[in-house]
C-alpha positions in Angstrom: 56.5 -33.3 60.0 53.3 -32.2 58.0 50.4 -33.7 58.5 48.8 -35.8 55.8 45.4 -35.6 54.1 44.3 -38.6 56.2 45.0 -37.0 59.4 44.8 -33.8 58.9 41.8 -32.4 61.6 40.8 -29.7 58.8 39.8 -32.1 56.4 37.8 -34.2 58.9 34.4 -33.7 59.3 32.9 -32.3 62.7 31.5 -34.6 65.4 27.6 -35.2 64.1 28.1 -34.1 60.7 27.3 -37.1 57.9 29.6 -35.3 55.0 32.2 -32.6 54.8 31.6 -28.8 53.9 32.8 -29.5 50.2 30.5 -32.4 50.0 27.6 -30.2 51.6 28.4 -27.6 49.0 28.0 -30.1 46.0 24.6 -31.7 46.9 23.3 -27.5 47.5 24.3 -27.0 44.1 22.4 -30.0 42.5 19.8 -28.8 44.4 19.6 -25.4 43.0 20.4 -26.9 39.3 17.6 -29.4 39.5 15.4 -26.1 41.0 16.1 -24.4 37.5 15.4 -27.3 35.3 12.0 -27.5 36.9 11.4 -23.8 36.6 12.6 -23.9 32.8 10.4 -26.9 32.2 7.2 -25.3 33.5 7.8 -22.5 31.8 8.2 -24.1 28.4 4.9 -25.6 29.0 3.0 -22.9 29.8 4.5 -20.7 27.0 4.6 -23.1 24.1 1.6 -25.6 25.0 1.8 -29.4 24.8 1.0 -30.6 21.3 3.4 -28.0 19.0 5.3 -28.9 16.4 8.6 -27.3 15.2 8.8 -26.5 11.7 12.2 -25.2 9.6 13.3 -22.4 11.2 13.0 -20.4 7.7 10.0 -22.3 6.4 6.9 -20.2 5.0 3.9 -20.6 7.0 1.7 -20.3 3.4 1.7 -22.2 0.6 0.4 -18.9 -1.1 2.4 -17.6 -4.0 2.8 -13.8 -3.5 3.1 -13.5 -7.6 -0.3 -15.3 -8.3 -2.2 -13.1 -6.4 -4.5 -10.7 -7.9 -6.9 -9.8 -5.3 -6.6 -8.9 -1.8 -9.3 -8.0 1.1 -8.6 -7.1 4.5 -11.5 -7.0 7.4 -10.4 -4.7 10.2 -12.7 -4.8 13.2 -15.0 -1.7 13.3 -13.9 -0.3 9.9 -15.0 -1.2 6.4 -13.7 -4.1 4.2 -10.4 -2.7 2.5 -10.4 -4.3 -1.1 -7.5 -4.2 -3.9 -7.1 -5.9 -6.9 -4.4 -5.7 -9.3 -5.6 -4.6 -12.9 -3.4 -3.7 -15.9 -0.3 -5.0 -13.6 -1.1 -2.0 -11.2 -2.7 -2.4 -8.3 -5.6 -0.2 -7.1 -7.6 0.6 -3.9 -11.6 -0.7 -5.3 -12.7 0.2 -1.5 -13.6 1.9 0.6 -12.5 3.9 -2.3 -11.2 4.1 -5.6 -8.0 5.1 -6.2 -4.6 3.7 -7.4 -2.5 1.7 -4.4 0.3 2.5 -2.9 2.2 -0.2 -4.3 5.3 -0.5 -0.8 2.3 -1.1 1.1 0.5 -3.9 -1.4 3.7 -5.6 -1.3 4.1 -5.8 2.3 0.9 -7.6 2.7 2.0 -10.1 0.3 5.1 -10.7 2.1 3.1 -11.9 5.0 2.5 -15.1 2.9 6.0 -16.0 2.7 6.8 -14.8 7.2 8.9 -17.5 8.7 7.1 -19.9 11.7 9.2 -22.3 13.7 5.5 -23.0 15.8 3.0 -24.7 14.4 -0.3 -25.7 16.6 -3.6 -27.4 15.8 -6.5 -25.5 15.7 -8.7 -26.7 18.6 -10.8 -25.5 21.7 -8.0 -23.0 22.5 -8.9 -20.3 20.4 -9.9 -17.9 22.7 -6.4 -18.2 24.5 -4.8 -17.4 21.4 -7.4 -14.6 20.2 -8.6 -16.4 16.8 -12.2 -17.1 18.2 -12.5 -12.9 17.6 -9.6 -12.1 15.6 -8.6 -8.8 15.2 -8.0 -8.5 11.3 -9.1 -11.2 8.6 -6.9 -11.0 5.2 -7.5 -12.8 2.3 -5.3 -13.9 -0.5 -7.4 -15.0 -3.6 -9.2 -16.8 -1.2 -6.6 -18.0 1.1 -7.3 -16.3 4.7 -5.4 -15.7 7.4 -6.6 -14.6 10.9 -4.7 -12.7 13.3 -4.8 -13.1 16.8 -2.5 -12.0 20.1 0.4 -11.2 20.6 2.5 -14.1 22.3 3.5 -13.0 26.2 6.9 -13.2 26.1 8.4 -13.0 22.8 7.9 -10.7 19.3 5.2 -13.1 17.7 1.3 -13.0 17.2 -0.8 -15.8 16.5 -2.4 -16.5 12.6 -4.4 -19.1 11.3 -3.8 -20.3 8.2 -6.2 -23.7 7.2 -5.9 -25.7 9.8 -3.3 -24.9 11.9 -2.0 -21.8 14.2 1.2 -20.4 13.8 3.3 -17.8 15.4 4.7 -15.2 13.2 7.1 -12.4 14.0 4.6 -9.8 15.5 6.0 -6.7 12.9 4.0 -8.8 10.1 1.1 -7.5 11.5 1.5 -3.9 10.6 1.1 -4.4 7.1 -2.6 -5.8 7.6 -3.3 -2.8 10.4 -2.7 0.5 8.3 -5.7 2.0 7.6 -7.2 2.5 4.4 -5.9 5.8 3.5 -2.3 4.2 3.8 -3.1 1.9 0.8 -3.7 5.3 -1.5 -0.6 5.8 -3.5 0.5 9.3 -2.4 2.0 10.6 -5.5 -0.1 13.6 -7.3 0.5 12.3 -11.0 1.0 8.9 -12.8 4.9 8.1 -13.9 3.6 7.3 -16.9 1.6 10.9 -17.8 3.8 13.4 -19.8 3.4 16.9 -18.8 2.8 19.6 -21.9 1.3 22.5 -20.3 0.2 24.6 -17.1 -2.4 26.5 -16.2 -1.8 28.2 -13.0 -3.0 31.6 -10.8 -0.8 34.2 -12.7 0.6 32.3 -15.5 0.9 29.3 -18.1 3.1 27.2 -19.5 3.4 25.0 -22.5 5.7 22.7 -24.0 6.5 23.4 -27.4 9.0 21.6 -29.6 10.0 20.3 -26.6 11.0 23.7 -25.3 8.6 25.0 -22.4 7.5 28.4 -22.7 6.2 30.8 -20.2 3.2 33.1 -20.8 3.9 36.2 -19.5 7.2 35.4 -20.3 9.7 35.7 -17.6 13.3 36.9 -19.0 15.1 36.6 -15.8 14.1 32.5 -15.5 16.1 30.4 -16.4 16.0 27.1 -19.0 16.8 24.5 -16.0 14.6 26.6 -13.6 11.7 25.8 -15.7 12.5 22.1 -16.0 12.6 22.4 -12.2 9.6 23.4 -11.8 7.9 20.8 -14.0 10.2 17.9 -12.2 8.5 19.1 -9.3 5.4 18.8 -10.5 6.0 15.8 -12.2 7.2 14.0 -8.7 5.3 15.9 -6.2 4.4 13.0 -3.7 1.8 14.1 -0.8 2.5 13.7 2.9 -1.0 12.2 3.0 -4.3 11.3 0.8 -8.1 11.1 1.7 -11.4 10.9 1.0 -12.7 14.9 -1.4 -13.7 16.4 2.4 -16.8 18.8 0.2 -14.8 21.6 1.0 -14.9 25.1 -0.7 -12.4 25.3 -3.8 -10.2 28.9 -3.9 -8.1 28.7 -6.4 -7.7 26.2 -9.6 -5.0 24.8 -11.9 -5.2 23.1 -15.2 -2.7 20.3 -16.5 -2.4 19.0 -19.2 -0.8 15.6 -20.3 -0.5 12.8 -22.9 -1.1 9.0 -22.3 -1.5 6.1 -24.0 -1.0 8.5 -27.2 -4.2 10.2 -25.7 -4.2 13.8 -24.6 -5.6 14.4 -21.5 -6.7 17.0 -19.0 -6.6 17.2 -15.0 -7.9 19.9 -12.8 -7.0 20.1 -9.7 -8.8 22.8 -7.1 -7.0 24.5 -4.6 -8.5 23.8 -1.3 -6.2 25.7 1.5 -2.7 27.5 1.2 -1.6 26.8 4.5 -0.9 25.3 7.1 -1.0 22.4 4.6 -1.5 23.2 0.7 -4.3 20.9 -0.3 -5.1 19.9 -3.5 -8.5 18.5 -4.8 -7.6 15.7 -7.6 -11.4 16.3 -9.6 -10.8 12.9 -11.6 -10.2 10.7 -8.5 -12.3 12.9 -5.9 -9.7 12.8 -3.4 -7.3 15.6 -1.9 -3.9 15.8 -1.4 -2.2 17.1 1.6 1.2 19.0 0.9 3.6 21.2 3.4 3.3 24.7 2.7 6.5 25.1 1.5 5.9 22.5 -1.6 2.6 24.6 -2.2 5.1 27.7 -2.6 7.4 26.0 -5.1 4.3 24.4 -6.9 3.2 27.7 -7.5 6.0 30.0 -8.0 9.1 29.0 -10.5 11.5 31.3 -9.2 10.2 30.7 -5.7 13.9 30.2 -3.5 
């Protein structure tokens, strides 16, 4: 006859033993659970501080109105106040130079206004923990600042100040604010809004006429669309980078001419180096544009393959 589970010896418990193995087993494991619900509670508390309050997950941190703004500031530290301000609905670098903005760049430091914050902290003695009591960039909005401080130790956020409370942001915000000022140059060579009627380049000219270009001296194996090429070119050459006129020695020169505004107008640009990088010295806006060598050769040259 089996035994039952009342007198079954495997299911009793061994001679000095207050509880059975299974019974053992459960009170170990409430042991270890209660061992990682401490460790998880002193670990929120160190990360996220007593005091913080949990705003809508998607809720701007700002107030701040990316479409009202008109001027913008940045103070990096070590480098000179960057400084745009939007004028004739186009923005424009005013300094540490003048020249017009790159406008993908412009618009990501507005959409730092708008960055999402579940955190919100008061601003209090604890500065220095969060990097605000030397922060590493100030922006300004109109006159809205925010202050960035240090990245958070664990996750993908950085600490701002905005009025009178800290927020964490997500950290890739912070690139926007970070760039420096030669990234805020628009790198395109020529306005959109400037049409092209004629060249004056080493070797040979061209001019629109009755809307027709025409090559001087004239080239009969180009072709109509080869032409219109070469002006598209021209007309949407971007730079792989803009600075400050370096002062260097001109070589070679080129003449454009364009109307805008109903205005006609002339831009001379000096040829600075051919190669490694073709370099182009914008006379008007004193700065130089850096170009591959390859885009130099099709600049240049109309039939260039």
């Amino acid at each position: 006859m089996a035994d039952t589970p009342e007198t079954n010896p495997e299911n009793q418990s061994p001679p000095g033993s207050d509880a059975s193995p299974i019974a053992q087993l459960k009170v170990r494991w409430l042991l270890n659970l209660a061992l990682v619900a401490l460790v998880a509670g002193l670990a929120w508390v160190a990360i996220y501080k007593p005091g913080q309050q949990k705003d809508a997950p998607d809720q701007p941190f700002t107030t701040i109105k990316a479409d009202t703004i008109t001027h913008i500031r940045i103070e990096q530290a070590d480098k000179n106040p960057i400084a745009l301000e939007m004028t004739d609905g186009q923005w424009r670098l005013m300094a540490p130079v003048s020249a017009r903005a790159n406008r993908f760049n412009v618009e990501n430091l507005l959409r730092i206004a708008s960055a999402p914050s579940e955190t919100r902290l008061p601003v209090g003695a604890n500065h220095g923990e969060f990097g605000l009591d030397k922060p590493k960039v100030r922006l300004w909005l109109e006159k809205d600042e925010l202050a960035f401080g240090t990245l958070h130790p664990l996750n993908n956020l950085i600490y701002v100040q905005y009025q009178n409370s800290v927020y964490l942001i997500p950290a890739q915000r912070f690139v926007a604010v970070s760039h420096p000022y030669v990234d805020f140059i628009d790198s395109r060579l020529l306005e959109n809004e400037r049409k092209l009627t004629a060249f004056r380049l080493p070797g040979f000219t061209l001019t629109l006429q009755n809307g027709v270009w025409q090559q001087k001296p004239h080239n009969k194996k180009l072709t109509t669309d080869q032409i219109n090429d070469f002006v598209s070119e021209w007309q949407n050459a971007s730079a792989l980078g803009v600075e400050k006129f370096s002062g260097k020695k001109e070589i070679g020169r080129i003449e454009i001419s364009t109307a805008r505004d109903g205005k006609s107008e002339k831009i001379v640009l000096g040829i600075l180096a051919y190669k490694p990088d073709f370099i182009l010295h914008r006379q008007d806006e004193k700065l130089e544009y850096h170009f591959t060598e390859a885009t130099g050769k099709r600049l240049l040259n109309i039939s260039h393959e």
